[in-house]
N, C-alpha and C positions, 0 to 999 in steps of 0.2 A: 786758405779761405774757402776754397771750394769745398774742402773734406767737412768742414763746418756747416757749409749750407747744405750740404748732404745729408747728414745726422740730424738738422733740426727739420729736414725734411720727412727723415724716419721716424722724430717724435710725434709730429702733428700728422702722418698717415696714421702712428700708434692709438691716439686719441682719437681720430674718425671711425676705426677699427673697434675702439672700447662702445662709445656713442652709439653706435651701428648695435653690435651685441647684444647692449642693455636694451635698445628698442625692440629688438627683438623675443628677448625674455619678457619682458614686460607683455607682450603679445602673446606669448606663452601663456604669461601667467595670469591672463586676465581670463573672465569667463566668458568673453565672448567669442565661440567658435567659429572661423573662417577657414576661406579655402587660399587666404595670400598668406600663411603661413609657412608652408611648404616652399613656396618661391622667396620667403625671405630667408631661410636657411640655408636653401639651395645658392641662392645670390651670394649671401654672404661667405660661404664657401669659396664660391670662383672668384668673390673679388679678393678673400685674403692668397688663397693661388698665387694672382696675377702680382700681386702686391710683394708678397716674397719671391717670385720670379724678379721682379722690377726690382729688389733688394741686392737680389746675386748680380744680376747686370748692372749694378749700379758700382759692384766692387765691395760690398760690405763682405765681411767674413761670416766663414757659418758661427762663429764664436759670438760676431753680434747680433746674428738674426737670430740665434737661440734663447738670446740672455734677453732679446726683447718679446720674443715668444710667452719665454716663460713668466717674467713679469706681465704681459697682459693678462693670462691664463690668472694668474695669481690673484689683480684688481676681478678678474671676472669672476672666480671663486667667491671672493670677496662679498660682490655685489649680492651674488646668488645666494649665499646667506646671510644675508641681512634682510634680503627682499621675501623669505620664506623662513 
């Protein structure tokens, strides 16, 4: 039961992770230029960091942290051309 609330743990960080991205392109892609740009890339970076640190301490394999890496990477692909 615990390995279970583990994993649905992993999906809904995964989804705050997608969320997080797309507001961030979306900030990208809009025309209006700012300077909290840079701090949200930069953020967003340390928190996926900490996020996969908390994955390995958590006991997940590199075989699941990858396979969910790359599924995110993929919706984010995704988004980014449709959105352009």
């Amino acid at each position: 039961m615990e390995k279970r609330r583990l994993y649905f743990e992993l999906v809904i960080g995964s989804i705050g992770m997608v969320i997080v991205s797309i507001f961030i392109v979306n900030a990208i892609s809009s025309n209006f230029r700012s300077m909290a740009i840079p701090p949200l890339i930069l953020g967003f970076g340390l928190m996926n960091g900490y996020i996969f640190f908390l994955e390995k301490r958590a006991g997940f394999s590199k075989k699941v942290i990858w396979t969910q890496s790359l599924i995110l990477v993929f919706i984010f692909i995704i988004y980014i051309m449709y959105k352009f």
